[in-house]
N, C-alpha and C positions, 0 to 999 in steps of 0.2 A: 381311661380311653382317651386318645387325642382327636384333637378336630379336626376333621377331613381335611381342611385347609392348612394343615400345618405345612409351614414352608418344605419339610422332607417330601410329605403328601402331596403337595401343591407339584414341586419338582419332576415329580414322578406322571402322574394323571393329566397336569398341562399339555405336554405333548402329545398324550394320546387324545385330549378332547382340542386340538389345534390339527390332527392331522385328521378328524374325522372333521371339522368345518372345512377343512381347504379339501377333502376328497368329495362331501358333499357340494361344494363353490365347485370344484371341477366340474363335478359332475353335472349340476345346473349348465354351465357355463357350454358345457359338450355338448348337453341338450338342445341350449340356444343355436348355438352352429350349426347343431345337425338340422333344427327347426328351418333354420335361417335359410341352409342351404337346401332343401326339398322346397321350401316356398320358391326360392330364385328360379328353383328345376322348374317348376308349373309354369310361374309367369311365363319363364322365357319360351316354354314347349307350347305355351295358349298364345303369345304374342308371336310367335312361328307361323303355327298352323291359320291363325287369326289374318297374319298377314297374306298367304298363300292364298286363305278363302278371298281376300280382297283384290289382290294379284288376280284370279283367274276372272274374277266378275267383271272388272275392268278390264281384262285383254277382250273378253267376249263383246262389251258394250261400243270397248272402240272399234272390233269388226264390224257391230253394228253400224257404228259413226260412219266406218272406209265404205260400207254397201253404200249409202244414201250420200256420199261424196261424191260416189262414183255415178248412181243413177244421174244427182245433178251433173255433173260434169259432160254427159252424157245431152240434157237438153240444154245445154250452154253449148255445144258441139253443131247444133244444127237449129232451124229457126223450123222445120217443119219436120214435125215427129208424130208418125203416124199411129194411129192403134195400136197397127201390125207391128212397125218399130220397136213399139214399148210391148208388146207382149214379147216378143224374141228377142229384148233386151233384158227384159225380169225373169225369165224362164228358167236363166241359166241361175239367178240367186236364190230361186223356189228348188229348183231340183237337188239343192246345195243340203237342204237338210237344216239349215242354221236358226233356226226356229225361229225364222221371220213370216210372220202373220199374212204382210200384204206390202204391196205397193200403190201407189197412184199419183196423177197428175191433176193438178190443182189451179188453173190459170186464170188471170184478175179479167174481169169482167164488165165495163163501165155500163153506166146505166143507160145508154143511148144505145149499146152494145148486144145489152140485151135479147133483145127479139131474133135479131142474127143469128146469134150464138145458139139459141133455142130453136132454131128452124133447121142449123146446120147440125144440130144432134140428131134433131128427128131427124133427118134424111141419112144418116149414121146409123139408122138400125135401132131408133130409140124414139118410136113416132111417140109416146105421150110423155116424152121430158118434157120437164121443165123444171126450174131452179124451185128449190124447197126448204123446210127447215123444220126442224124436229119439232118444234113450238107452234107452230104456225103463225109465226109474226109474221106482222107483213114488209113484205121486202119494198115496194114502191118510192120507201122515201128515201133510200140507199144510193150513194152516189158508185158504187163498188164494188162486186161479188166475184167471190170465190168458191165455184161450183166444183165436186170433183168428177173430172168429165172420163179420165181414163183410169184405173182400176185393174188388178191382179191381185191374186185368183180372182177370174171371171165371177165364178161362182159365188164365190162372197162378197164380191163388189157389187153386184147386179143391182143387190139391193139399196146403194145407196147414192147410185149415180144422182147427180145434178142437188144432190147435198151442198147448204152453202154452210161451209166451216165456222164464217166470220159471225155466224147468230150465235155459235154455244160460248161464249167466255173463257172454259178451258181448252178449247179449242184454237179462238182468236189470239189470244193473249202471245202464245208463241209465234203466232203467225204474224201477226206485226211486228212482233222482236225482230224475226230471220227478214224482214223486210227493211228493217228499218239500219239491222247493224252488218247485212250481209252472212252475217255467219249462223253455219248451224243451231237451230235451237230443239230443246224436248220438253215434252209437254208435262203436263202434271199427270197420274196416274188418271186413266179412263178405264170405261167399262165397257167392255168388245161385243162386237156384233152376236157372236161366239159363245158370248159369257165366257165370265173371265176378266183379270185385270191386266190392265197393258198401257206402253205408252207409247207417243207417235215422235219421230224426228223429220224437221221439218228442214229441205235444203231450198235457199233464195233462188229465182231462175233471173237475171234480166238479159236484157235484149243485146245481141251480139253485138260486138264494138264499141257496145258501150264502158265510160270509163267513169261511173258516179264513187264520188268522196264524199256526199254530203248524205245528210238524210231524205233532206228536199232533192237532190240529184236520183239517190236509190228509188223514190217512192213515185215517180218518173217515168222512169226506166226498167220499173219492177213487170216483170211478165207472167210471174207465176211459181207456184213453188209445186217443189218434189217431193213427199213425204213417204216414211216406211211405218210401219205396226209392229210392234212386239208385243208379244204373252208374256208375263212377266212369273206365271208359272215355268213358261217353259227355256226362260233367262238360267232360272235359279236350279232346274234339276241339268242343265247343260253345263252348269258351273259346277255342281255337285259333284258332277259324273267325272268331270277332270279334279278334282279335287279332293287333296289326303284327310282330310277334318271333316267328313260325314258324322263326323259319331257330334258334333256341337250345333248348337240349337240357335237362334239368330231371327233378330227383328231387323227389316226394313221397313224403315220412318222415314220422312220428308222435313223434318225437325230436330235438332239436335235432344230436345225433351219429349220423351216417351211420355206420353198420355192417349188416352182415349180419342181416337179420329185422324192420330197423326201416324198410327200403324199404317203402311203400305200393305206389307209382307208377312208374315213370320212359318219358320221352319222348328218343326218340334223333332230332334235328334231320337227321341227315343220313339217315335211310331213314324218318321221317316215320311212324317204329311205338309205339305206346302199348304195354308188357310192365306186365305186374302180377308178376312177379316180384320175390323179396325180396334179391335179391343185387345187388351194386351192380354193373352192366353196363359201368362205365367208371371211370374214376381221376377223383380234384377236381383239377383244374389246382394248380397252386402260389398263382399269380395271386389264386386264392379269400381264401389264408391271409394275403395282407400288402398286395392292392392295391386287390382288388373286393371289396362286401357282396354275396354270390355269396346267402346264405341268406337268406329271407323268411319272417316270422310269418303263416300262414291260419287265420282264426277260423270258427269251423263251431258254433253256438250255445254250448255249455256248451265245447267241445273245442279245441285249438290243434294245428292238423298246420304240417309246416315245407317251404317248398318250396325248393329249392338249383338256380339256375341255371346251367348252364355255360357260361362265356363262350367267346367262338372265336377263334384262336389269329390273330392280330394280327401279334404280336411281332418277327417276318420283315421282314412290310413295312416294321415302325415303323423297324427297324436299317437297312434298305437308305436308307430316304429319309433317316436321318443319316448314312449316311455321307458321303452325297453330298452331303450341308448341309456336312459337315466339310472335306473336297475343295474345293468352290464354298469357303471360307474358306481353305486354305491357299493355292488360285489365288490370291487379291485378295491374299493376303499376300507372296508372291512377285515379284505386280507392282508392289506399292509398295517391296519392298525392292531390285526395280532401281532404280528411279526414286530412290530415297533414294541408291543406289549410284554414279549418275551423279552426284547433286550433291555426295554428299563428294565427287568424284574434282574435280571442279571448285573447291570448297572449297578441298582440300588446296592444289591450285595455287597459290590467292591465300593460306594461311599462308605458302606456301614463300616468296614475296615478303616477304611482311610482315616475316617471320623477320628474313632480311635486313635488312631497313632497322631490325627494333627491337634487332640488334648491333648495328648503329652508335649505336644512342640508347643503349644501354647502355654502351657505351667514352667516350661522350659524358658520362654521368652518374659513371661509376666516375673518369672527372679532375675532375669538380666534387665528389664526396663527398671524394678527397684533398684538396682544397682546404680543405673543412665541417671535418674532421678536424684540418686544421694551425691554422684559427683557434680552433678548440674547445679545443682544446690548448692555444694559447695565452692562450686567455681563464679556462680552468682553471688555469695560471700565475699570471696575474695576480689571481686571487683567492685562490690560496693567497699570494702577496704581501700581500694584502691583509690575510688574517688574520693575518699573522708581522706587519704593521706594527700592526695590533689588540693580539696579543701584548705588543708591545713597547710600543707605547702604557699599556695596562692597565700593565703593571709598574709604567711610566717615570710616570704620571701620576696613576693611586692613592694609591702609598704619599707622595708630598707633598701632595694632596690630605687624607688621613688626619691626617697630620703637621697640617697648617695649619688645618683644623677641631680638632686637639687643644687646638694653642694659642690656638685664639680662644675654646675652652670655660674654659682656665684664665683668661684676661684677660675673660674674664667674669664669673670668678667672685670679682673684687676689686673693691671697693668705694671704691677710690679715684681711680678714675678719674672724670674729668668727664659732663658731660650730654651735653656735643658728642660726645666723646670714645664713649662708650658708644653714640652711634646710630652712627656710623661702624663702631663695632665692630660693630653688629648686620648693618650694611647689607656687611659684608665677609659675615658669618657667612651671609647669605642668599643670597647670589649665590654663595658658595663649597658649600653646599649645594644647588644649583642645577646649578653644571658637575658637581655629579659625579651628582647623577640623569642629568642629560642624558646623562654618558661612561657610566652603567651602562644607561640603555635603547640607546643606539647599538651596545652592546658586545648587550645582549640580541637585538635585532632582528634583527644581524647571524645569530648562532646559530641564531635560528629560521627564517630566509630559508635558510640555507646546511644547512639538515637536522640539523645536528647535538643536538640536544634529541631525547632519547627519551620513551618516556611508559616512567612507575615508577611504579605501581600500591602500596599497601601500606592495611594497613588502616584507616582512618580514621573515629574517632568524630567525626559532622559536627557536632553542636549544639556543641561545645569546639571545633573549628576556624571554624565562623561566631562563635562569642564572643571567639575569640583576634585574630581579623580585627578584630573591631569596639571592640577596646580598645584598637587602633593608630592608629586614628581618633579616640579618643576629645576628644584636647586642641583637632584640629582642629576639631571639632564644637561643643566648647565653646566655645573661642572664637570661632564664629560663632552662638551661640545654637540650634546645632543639635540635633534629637532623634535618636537612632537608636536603630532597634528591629527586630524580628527575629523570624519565624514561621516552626515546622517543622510543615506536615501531619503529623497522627497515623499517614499509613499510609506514611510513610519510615520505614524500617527505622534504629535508630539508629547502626550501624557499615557502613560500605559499603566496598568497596575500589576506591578511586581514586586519582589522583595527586595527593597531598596539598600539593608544591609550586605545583603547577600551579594549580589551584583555587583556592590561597591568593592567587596573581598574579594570578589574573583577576579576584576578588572587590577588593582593593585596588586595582588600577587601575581600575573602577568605582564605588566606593568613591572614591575621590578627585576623581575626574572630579565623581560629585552632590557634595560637601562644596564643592570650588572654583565650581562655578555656582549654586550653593543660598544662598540670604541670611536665609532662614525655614523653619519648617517639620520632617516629622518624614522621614527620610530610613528607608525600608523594606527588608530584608531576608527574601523569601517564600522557602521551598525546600518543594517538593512535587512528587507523583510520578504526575500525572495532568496532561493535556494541558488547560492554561488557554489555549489561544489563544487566547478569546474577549478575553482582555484588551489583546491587541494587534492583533486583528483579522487574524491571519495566516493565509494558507492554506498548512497542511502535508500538503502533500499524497503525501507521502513515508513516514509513519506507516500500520502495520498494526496489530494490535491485540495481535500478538504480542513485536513492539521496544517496544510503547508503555509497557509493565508493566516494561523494562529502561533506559529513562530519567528521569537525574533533572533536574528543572526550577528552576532558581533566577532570581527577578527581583529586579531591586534600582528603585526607585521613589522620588523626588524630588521637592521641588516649587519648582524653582526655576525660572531663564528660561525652561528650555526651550530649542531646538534648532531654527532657523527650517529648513522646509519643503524649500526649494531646497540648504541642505547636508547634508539626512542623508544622502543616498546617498552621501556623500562622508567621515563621520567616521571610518568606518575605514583609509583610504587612509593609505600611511607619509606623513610627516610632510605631512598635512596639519594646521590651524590657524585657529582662525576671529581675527578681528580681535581680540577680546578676552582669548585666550589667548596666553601669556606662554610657554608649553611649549614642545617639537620638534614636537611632533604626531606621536609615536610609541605612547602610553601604548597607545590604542583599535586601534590597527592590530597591536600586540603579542600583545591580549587575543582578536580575532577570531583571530588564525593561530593561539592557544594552543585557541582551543575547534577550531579546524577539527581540530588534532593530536590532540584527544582522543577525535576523530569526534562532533562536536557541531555545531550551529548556533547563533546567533545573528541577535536580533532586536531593532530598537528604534522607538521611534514615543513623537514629544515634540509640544507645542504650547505655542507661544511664553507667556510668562507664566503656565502649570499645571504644567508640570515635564516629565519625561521616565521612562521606564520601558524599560530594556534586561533584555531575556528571552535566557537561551540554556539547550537543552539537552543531555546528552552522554550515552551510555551506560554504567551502571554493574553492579557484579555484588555480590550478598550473599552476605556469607562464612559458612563454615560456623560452628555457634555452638561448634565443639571449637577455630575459629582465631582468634576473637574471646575467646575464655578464655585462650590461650596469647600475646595479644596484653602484652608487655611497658605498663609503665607506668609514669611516672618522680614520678607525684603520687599523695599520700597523700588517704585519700576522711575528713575531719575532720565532716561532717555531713550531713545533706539540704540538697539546697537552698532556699535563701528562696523563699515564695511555693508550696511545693505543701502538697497536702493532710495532712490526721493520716492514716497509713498501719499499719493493722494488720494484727500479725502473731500466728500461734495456733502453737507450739509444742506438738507430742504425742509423749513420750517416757517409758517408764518409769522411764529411768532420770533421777537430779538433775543430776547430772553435764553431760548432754549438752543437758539442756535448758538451764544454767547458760550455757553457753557461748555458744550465741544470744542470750538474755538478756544476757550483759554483752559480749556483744561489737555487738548491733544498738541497744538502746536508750541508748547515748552517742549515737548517731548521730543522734535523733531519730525512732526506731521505735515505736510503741506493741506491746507484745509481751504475751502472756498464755499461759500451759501448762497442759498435764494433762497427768494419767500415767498415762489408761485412756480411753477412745474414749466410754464413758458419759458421763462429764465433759465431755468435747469436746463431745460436743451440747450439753449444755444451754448451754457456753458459744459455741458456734456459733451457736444461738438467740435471744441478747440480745444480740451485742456485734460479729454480720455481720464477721467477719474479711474482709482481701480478698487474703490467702496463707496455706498453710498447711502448715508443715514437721511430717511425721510417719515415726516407725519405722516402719521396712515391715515389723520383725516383730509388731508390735501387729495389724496385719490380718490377718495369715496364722493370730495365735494366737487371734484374738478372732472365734468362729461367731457370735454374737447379733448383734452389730453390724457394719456396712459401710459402707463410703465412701460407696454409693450414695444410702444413707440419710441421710448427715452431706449430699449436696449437694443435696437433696431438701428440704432446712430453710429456711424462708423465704425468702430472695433468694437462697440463694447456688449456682442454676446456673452464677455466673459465677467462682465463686474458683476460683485457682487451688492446685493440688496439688504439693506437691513433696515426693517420697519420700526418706528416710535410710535407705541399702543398707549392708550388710558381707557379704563372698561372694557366690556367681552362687545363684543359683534353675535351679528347674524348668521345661520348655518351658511345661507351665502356668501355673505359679506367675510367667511372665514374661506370658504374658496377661493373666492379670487383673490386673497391675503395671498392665501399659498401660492397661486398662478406668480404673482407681482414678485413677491419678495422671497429671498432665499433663505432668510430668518426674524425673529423679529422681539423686541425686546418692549415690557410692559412695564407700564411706571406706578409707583417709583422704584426703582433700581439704581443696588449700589454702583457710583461712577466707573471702579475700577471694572464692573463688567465692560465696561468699553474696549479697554486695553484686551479681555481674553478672549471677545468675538474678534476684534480684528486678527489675534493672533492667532486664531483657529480657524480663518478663513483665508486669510494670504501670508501666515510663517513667518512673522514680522517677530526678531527677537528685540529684545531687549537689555540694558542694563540696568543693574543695580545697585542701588545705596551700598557702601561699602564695601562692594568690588572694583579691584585695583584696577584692572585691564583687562578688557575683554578678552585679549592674546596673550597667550603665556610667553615671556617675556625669551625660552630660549628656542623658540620656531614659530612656525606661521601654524593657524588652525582657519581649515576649509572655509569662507566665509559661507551661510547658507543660500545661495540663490533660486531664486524661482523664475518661472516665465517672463513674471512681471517685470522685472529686472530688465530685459532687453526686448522687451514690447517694443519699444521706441525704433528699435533696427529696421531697415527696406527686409519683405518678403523673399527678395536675392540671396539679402546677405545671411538671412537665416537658414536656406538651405544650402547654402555653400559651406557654412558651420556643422549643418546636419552630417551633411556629407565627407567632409576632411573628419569628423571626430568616429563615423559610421567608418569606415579604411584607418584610421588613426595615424594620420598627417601631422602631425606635430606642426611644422613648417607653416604648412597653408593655415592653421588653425591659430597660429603666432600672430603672421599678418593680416589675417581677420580681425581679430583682436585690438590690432593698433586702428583698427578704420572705426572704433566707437568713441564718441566724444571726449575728450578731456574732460568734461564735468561728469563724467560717469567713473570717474577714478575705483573704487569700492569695485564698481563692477568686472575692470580692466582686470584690478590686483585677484579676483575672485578669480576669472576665468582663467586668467594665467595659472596660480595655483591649482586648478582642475588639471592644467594639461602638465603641467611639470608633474606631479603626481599621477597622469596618464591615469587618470577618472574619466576616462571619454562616455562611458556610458551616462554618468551625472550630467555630462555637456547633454546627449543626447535626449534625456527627459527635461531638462529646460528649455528645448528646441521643439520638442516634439509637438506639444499642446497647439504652438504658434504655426504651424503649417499643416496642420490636418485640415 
C-alpha cells in the first residue's frame, strides 16, 4: 500500500484540498461583506432617522425661540404695555396650539420702588399683592426685584402673580445671563405649576433708545424681561407626531454622561410613554460605544441638552442571513470540488499512460547520455593529450628557441661581419623572434580556453604599471615616429587591487596592435572611473549606479588605418587576420577572454583612415590605506617627479630634533618645508606662505588653550590643507574627538620614515621618482604630467573661471592665452596645461578648476 502523500497522491488530492480552503476563504470572506455591508445598512438607517428626530426637535424649539423673540420685540416696541395689550398679543400664540404652557412679564423693580409698584397692582385688580417667594426669604435687604406682574393663561397665572423670580437660583441664574448679554437665555428643566417638567426662555427688555454695549450699560438700562413656559412632555410628543422614527427610544440629559440625576427625559419606543424621571429606565446597548453615534447635541438658546438614542436590536437577524450567506458558499464550494474531483480522476488516467510511455523515453535517453558520456571522456582524453604534447613541445622547442636568439645576439654583436651577412643575420633574428611569440601566444590561448588561468588580485600602484607598460613600447614607437602618452582621472584612487599580470597582458597586446597599424600620430592611454560611453557610443545597459563607482575604465586610442567596418565584429575571434597582418591572430582574441576573466567587457569602434579606439571595463576594489602602507616595495623614492608642482610643507614641533628629521629627510627630495615650535608662529607663517600639508605634534594642541586648529584653517585659503597629527601613546575618548575635529589623519610613533612619503602621496598625488628609472618621460612623446588644484592655487579667482569656462565651450584659443598669463616659475605647470589642451582633455582642465571655485 502506498502513502497518501505520495507525490502521484499528493498531485491528485492537492487540488482538491486547495479549492475546498479557497471556497471556504470565499466563503468567510462573502460572509464578511455581507456582515460588513447590513451593519453599514443600520448605521446609516439609525443615523438617518436619528438625525430627522433631531431635525424636528430643533425646528420646534427655535419656533419656540421666534415666539419669545417676537413677544420681546413686542415690549421693545412700546414703553407702555398694557394688560389688555399683553393678553390680545399672547392670545393669538395660545390659540396656536404650539404647546406653549404660558407667557408673562417680568419687570426690575428697585427697592425705593417698591411700595409704588405694590399699590399700583393693588389698584390693578390685585388688592392683596405683594412681592413674594416661594421660601419665604426675606426680600428687605434686596436692592432689585423681579415680580411677575403680567401672566397668560390667566388662569394659571393667577396664582403666581407678584412671584419674585430672582429668590429660586434656577430661576435667577438665566435671568441675569439675558440681562447681562442681551441675548436669549433657557433655563434648566423646572417643575410646572401643572406638574410636569418644563423649561422657561427668557427675552431681555430695556428701555427704548437705548444703545448699551457694556454690561454695566445693559444692567442700567435693563427694564424687564419676557419669558415663555414649555412642557417638555408636550415638546417631545409634538416632535414625535412629525417625525418618521416613532418606533426608537431616546434620553434627554443636560450632560453629555448618562448617570443618575442627569436624565431630563426619556421615551420608551416600545409602550410609547414619555417618563420625566431621573434614573435611567434601561441599559445603553454596547452598539452605542463602538458602532452607532447613539448621542446628539440639542441647542436651546444659550443651553446645550444632549439627547441619546437607542437603536433596536438587529443583530439576530443580521447573524441568521450570514449564516445562510456562508452555507449558500460552502454548497457552490462542494459542488465545484466534485467536479474538480471527476476531472483529476480522469486526469490521473491519462498521466498513468503518459507515465508509461515517458519510461520508455527515459531508458531511451539514459543509452544516449552513455553514449554523451563515453565521447566526453574521450574528448577530455584527447585534450589532456593535447596539453602533455603542449608540455612537451614548450620544453622541446623553447629552450633551442632561447639557445638560437642567444647566439644571434652575440653574432650581432661583432663587427666584422659583412653587410650581406648582417641583414641575413637580422632577417634570422626576426623570424626567430616571431616563432616563439607565435609558440607563446598558442601556448597562452591554449590555458585560457582550457580554464586554467586564475585571476590573482594584489595590490597594484596603476600610474607605475601604465608607465612600466609604455616603456616596453617605447623603441617601437620610436622607431615609427610614434608619440605615446597617457592620462589618469584625478578621482581613480592611485593603488587598486587587481591582477596586475593580467592588465599588464591586455594593455601590451593593445599596445602593440595601435604601434603595428599606426604610421603617425600620438597613441593614447586614458584610465578613469566614470562611464565615458559617450565615446564609443555604446549602450551599457547592464550598469547600475551602484557597480558603476566599482569599475575601472581604460581606453587606448590611435590614429592610424583604422579597422574597416565589415571586420570589427570579427577581431576578436581566435586567430583571425586581416590581409595585412603578418600575426596568428590570436593577440585580440587572448585580450578579450582576459577581460571577460576578470568580469569585464570590452569595446571597440575604428574608422578607416582616423584610427581606432578599444574601450574595456572590469571591476575593481580599494584597499584599505593600512594594506597599501604594508605593500612591499623594491625601489627607492630619489625625488619628486619631473613636471609637478613646488609642494609645501609646515612642520609644528617643539621639539628640534623631530622637526630636523622631516626637514632632512623631505627636502632632498624636492619638498619645500618650513617649522615652528609654537602654534603662534604657525599662523603667521600659515598666512604668507598657504602651506598645502601640515605635520604637527598633537601635544602642542592639547597644551596650547589660546590657539586652535580651527583657527590655523580659518586663515586665508586654507580650508583645503590637509592636517596630519604626530601621536606618542593613546589619548582620551575626548581627546580622541577632537583629534578627529583637528586633523585629517594622524600618524603614531615610532613609524617607519618612508610612511611619510605615502601619506603625502595619498593626500595631494604627489608622484615620484625612482632609483634606477631613466626618465620619467618616455623618451618618444610627452606623457600627461599629473595635476591637481594645487598646482594653480596661486592664480586670481578671475582667472580661474575664465579657464573654467573656455575649457567648459572648448576654446582652445582663449585656454592657450590663459595659459601664458602664469608665471614663468610655474614651467611644469605651463607644459602640463598645454599638454591637457593639445590633447583636448578639457574635462581634466575642468576638475583642476573646479574644487577652486566652488
Amino acid at each position: 500500500m502506498k502513502f497518501p502523500f505520495y507525490p502521484r497522491y499528493l498531485s491528485f488530492y492537492l487540488p482538491l484540498v486547495i479549492s475546498l480552503f479557497i471556497g471556504g476563504g470565499l466563503s468567510i470572506l462573502l460572509t464578511l461583506i455581507y456582515w460588513s455591508s447590513e451593519v453599514y445598512k443600520v448605521k446609516t438607517n439609525f443615523e438617518k432617522q436619528g438625525d430627522h428626530l433631531v431635525e424636528n426637535l430643533q425646528q420646534h424649539i427655535q419656533e419656540y425661540i421666534n415666539i419669545t423673540d417676537a413677544l420681546g420685540a413686542f415690549y421693545e416696541a412700546s414703553d407702555q404695555v398694557t394688560r389688555q395689550d399683553f393678553k390680545l398679543f399672547t392670545e393669538h400664540f395660545l390659540d396656536e396650539n404650539l404647546g406653549i404652557l404660558g407667557m408673562a412679564w417680568v419687570p426690575k423693580v428697585s427697592q425705593k420702588d417698591r411700595f409704588l409698584y405694590e399699590e399700583e397692582m393693588k389698584k390693578a385688580g390685585f388688592p392683596n399683592f405683594k412681592i413674594w417667594t416661594k421660601q419665604g426669604n426675606n426680600l428687605r435687604d434686596r436692592n432689585e426685584y423681579f415680580p411677575v406682574t403680567y401672566g397668560e393663561p390667566k388662569e394659571i397665572y393667577h396664582s403666581v402673580i407678584g412671584l419674585e423670580l430672582s429668590s429660586s437660583e434656577i430661576l435667577n441664574s438665566p435671568l441675569k445671563k439675558a440681562r447681562d448679554t442681551g441675548e436669549i437665555t433657557a433655563s434648566q428643566p423646572v417643575k410646572l405649576i401643572n406638574e410636569g417638567q418644563g423649561f422657561m426662555l427668557y427675552y431681555p427688555v430695556y428701555r427704548r433708545e437705548s444703545y448699551a454695549e457694556t454690561v454695566e450699560e445693559r444692567r442700567q438700562e435693563f427694564k424687564g424681561i419676557v419669558y415663555t413656559v414649555y412642557r417638555l412632555e408636550d415638546l417631545i410628543k409634538l416632535t414625535l407626531h412629525h417625525s418618521s422614527s416613532p418606533n426608537r427610544s431616546f434620553f434627554l440629559s443636560n450632560t453629555p454622561t448618562l448617570q443618575d440625576n442627569s436624565i431630563i427625559l426619556s421615551f420608551d419606543a416600545d409602550t410609547q410613554i414619555i417618563n420625566t424621571t431621573t434614573r435611567l429606565p434601561f441599559s445603553i446597548p454596547s452598539s452605542c460605544q463602538s458602532l452607532l453615534q447613539c448621542q446628539r447635541k440639542i441647542t436651546i438658546a444659550d443651553t446645550h441638552w444632549f439627547i441619546t438614542i437607542i437603536p433596536t436590536n438587529q443583530q439576530n437577524l443580521i447573524i441568521i442571513k450570514s449564516v445562510f450567506v456562508f452555507l449558500l458558499g460552502l454548497l457552490l464550494t462542494v459542488l465545484i470540488t466534485t467536479y474538480l474531483w471527476k476531472t483529476l480522476s480522469e486526469k490521473n488516467h491519462i498521466e498513468q499512460v503518459i507515465t508509461e510511455r515517458t519510461n520508455a523515453l527515459i531508458k531511451t535517453t539514459e543509452e544516449l547520455e552513455q553514449i554523451v558520456e563515453q565521447r566526453t571522456n574521450e574528448l577530455e582524453k584527447a585534450n589532456e593529450e593535447k596539453n602533455q604534447i603542449l608540455d612537451k613541445i614548450n620544453h622541446e622547442l623553447r629552450i633551442p628557441l632561447n639557445n638560437v636568439l642567444g647566439f644571434l645576439d652575440l653574432l650581432g654583436s661583432e663587427h666584422s661581419l659583412t653587410e650581406k651577412k648582417d641583414n641575413s643575420l637580422q632577417i634570422i633574428q626576426e623570424n626567430s623572434q616571431y616563432l616563439l611569440r607565435l609558440f607563446n601566444q598558442i601556448l597562452e590561448f591554449s590555458k585560457v580556453t582550457s580554464g586554467e588561468i586564475l585571476i590573482q588580485c594584489n595590490i597594484v600602484n596603476l600610474e607605475n604599471l601604465v608607465t612600466t607598460v609604455l616603456k616596453q613600447f617605447e623603441q617601437q614607437a620610436e622607431v615609427k615616429k610614434l608619440t605615446l602618452s597617457y592620462s589618469i582621472d584625478s578621482e581613480v584612487f592611485p593603488y587598486l587591487k587587481i591582477d596586475e599580470s593580467k592588465l599588464i597582458k591586455i594593455l601590451s597586446n593593445l599596445l602593440d596592435n595601435a604601434i603595428k597599424f599606426s604610421n603617425q600620430g600620438i597613441i593614447t592611454i586614458r584610465v578613469f572611473c566614470d562611464n565615458q560611453a559617450w565615446l564609443l557610443d555604446n549602450e551599457i545597459d547592464d550598469y547600475t549606479d551602484d557597480n558603476f563607482q566599482k569599475n575601472l575604465w581604460i581606453e587606448i586610442e590611435d590614429h592610424g588605418n583604422g579597422i574597416p567596418i565589415e571586420i570589427q565584429e570579427k577581431v576578436f575571434d581566435p586567430f583571425f587576420r586581416s590581409k595585412d597582418n603578418k600575426g596568428v591572430g590570436l593577440g585580440l582574441s587572448i585580450t578579450h577572454k582576459l577581460v571577460d576573466l576578470m568580469g569585464g567587457k570590452i569595446y571597440l569602434k575604428s574608422q578607416l583612415g582616423q584610427g581606432t579606439i578599444v574601450q574595456f571595463h572590469f571591476p575593481v576594489t580599494v584597499p584599505k590605506p593600512e594594506e597599501i602602507y604594508k605593500t612591499p616595495t623594491n625601489q627607492k623614492i630619489v625625488s619628486i617627479a619631473n613636471y609637478e608642482p613646488d609642494y609645501r610643507i609646515l612642520v609644528i614641533d617643539d621639539q628640534i630634533e623631530s622637526r630636523e628629521v622631516f626637514i632632512n629627510f623631505l627636502e632632498p627630495l624636492g619638498f619645500q618645508l618650513k617649522q615652528a615650535n609654537y602654534l603662534e608662529n604657525a599662523l603667521n607663517i600659515a598666512q604668507n606662505w598657504h602651506p598645502h600639508l601640515i605635520f604637527i605634534d598633537i601635544k602642542i594642541l592639547f597644551l596650547n588653550k589660546k590657539v586652535n586648529l580651527k583657527k590655523l584653517k580659518n586663515y586665508c585659503s586654507l580650508e583645503q590643507v590637509i592636517v596630519i597629527g604626530i601621536a606618542s601613546g593613546k589619548f582620551e575618548d575626548s581627546q580622541v574627538n577632537k583629534l578627529q575635529f583637528w586633523c585629517d589623519d594622524c600618524l603614531y610613533k615610532p613609524f617607519a620614515i618612508e610612511l611619510i612619503l605615502d601619506k603625502i602621496n595619498y593626500y595631494l598625488g604627489v608622484r615620484y621618482r625612482y632609483e634606477h628609472e631613466e626618465n620619467e618621460i618616455i623618451s618618444t612623446g610627452k606623457i600627461v604630467k599629473k595635476l591637481n588644484s594645487a598646482s594653480v592655487a596661486m592664480m586670481s579667482s578671475q582667472w580661474l573661471e575664465q579657464v573654467y569656462w573656455a575649457a567648459s565651450s572648448g576654446n582652445s584659443n582663449v585656454l592657450k592665452e590663459l595659459i601664458q598669463q602664469i608665471p614663468d616659475n610655474y614651467s611644469p605647470v605651463i607644459n602640463g596645461m598645454m599638454e591637457l589642451v593639445n590633447t583636448f582633455n578639457y574635462r581634466k582642465i575642468r576638475q583642476i578648476i573646479q574644487p577652486l571655485i566652488d
